[in-house]
C-alpha positions as a Markdown table, in Angstrom:
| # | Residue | x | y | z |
|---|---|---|---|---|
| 1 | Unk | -10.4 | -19.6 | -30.2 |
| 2 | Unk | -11.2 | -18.4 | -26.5 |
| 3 | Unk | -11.4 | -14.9 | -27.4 |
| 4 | Unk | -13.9 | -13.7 | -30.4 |
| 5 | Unk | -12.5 | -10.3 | -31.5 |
| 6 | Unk | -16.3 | -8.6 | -32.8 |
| 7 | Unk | -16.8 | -8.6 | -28.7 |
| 8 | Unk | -14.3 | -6.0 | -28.9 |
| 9 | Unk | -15.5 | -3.7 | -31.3 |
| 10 | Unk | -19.3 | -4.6 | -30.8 |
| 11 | Unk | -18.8 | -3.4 | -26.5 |
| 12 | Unk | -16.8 | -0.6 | -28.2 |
| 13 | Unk | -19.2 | 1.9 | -28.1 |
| 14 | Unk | -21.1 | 0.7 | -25.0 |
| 15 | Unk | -17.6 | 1.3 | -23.0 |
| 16 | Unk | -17.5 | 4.9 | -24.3 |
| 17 | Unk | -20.4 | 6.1 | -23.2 |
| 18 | Unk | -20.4 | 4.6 | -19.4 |
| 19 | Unk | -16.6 | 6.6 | -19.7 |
| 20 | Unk | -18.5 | 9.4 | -20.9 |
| 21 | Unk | -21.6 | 9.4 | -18.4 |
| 22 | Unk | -18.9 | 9.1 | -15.1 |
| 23 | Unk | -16.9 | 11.9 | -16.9 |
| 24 | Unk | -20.1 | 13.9 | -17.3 |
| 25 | Unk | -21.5 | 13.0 | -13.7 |
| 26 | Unk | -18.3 | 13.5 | -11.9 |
| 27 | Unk | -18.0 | 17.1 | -13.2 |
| 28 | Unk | -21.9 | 18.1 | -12.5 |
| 29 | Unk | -21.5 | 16.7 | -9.0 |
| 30 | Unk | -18.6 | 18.8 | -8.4 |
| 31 | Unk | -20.5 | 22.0 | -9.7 |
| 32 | Unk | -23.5 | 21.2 | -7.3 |
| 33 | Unk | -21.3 | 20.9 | -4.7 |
| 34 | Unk | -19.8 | 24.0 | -5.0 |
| 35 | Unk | -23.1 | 25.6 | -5.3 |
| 36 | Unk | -24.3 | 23.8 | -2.3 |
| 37 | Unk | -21.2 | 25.2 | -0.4 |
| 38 | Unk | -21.7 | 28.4 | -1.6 |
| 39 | Unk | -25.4 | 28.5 | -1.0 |
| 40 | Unk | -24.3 | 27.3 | 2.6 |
| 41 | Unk | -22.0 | 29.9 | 3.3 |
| 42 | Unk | -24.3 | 32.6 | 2.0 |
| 43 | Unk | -26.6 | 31.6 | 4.4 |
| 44 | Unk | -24.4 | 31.4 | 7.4 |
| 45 | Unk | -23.4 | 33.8 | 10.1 |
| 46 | Unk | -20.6 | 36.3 | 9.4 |
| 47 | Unk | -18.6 | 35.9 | 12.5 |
| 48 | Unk | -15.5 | 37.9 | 13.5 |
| 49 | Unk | -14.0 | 36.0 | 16.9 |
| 50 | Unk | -10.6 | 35.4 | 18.2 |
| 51 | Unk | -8.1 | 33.3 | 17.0 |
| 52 | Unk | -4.6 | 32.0 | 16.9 |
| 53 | Unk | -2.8 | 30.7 | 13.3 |
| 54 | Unk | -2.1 | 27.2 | 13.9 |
| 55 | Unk | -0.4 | 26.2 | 10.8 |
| 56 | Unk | -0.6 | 27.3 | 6.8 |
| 57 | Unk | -0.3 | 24.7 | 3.9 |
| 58 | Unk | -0.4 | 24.8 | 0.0 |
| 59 | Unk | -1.6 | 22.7 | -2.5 |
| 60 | Unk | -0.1 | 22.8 | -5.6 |
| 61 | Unk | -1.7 | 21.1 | -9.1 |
| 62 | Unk | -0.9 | 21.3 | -12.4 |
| 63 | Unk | 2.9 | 21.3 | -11.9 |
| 64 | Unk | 2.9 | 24.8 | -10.0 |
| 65 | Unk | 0.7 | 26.4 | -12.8 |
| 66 | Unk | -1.9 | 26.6 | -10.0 |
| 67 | Unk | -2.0 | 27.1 | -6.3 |
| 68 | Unk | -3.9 | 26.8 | -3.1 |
| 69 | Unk | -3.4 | 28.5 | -0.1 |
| 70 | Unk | -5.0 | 27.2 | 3.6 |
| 71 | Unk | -4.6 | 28.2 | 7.5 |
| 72 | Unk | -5.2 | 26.7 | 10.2 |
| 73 | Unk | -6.7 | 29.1 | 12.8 |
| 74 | Unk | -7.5 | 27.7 | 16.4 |
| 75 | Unk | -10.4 | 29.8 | 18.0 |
| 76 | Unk | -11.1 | 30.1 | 22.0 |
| 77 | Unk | -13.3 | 27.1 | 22.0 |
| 78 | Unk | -10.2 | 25.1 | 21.1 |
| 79 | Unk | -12.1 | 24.1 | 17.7 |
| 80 | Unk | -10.2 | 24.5 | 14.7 |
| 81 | Unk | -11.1 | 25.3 | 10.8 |
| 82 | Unk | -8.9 | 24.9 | 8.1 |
| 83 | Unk | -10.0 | 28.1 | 5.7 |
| 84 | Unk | -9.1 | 28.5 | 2.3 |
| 85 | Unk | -7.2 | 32.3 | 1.7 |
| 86 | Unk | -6.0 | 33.6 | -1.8 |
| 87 | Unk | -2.3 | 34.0 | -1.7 |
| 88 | Unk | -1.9 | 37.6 | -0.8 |
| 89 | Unk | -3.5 | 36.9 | 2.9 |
| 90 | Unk | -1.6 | 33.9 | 3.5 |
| 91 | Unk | 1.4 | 35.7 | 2.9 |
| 92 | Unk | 0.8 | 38.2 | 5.7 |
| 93 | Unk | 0.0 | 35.0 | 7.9 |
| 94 | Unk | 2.9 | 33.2 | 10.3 |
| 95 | Unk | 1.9 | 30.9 | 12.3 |
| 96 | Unk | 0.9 | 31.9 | 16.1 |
| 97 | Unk | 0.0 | 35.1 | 15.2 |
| 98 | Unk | -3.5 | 35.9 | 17.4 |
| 99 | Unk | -5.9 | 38.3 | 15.9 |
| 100 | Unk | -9.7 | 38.6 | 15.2 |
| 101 | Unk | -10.8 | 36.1 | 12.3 |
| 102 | Unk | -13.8 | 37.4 | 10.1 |
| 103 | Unk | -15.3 | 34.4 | 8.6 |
| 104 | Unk | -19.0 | 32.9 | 7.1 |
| 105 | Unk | -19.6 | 29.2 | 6.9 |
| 106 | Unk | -16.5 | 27.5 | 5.3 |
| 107 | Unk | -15.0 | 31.4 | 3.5 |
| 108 | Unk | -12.8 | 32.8 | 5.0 |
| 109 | Unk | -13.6 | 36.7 | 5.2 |
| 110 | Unk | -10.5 | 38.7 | 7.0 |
| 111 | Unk | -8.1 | 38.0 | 9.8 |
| 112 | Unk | -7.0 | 41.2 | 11.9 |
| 113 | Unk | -3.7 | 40.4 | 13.6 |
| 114 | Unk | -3.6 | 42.2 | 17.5 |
């Protein structure tokens, strides 16, 4: 026989538990992350400068149970920053709109349409 079958059950265990550890690891390194972010964009600069909508996207997961809304604003450098909104403010967006944006780090804080 080529294949002894105790190698499956015996590696049984052992193959759990690297599953389990790069479960585990995966989902602390997410939450550091977003604590890094956040620590980040505590830290940062509110700045309020003006800007232009370039474009607005969602991202839907969990077959529409859960939604995330981004724009696209260009600022008079020509740099542009893709900023997460909740869906309230990217409903009052259209794209080319100019205004003042209001935002810290990577959080988006207000945009005030002129």
């Amino acid at each position: 026989m080529f294949f002894d079958d105790t190698i499956l059950f015996d590696s049984a265990p052992i193959f759990i538990i690297i599953i389990a550890v790069i479960v585990f690891g995966s989902i602390i390194f997410l939450g550091v992350s977003k604590l890094k972010e956040n620590v980040d964009n505590n830290n940062a600069p509110q700045l309020t400068v003006p800007a232009e909508v370039i474009s607005k996207r969602t991202d839907v997961q969990g077959n529409h149970s859960y939604t995330t809304y981004y724009a696209t604003f260009e600022v008079q450098s020509g740099d542009r920053m893709e900023l997460k909104l909740n869906g309230k403010e990217f409903g009052m967006l259209a794209d080319k709109d100019m205004g003042m944006l209001t935002f810290q780090g990577t959080r988006y804080i207000a945009f005030e349409r002129q």
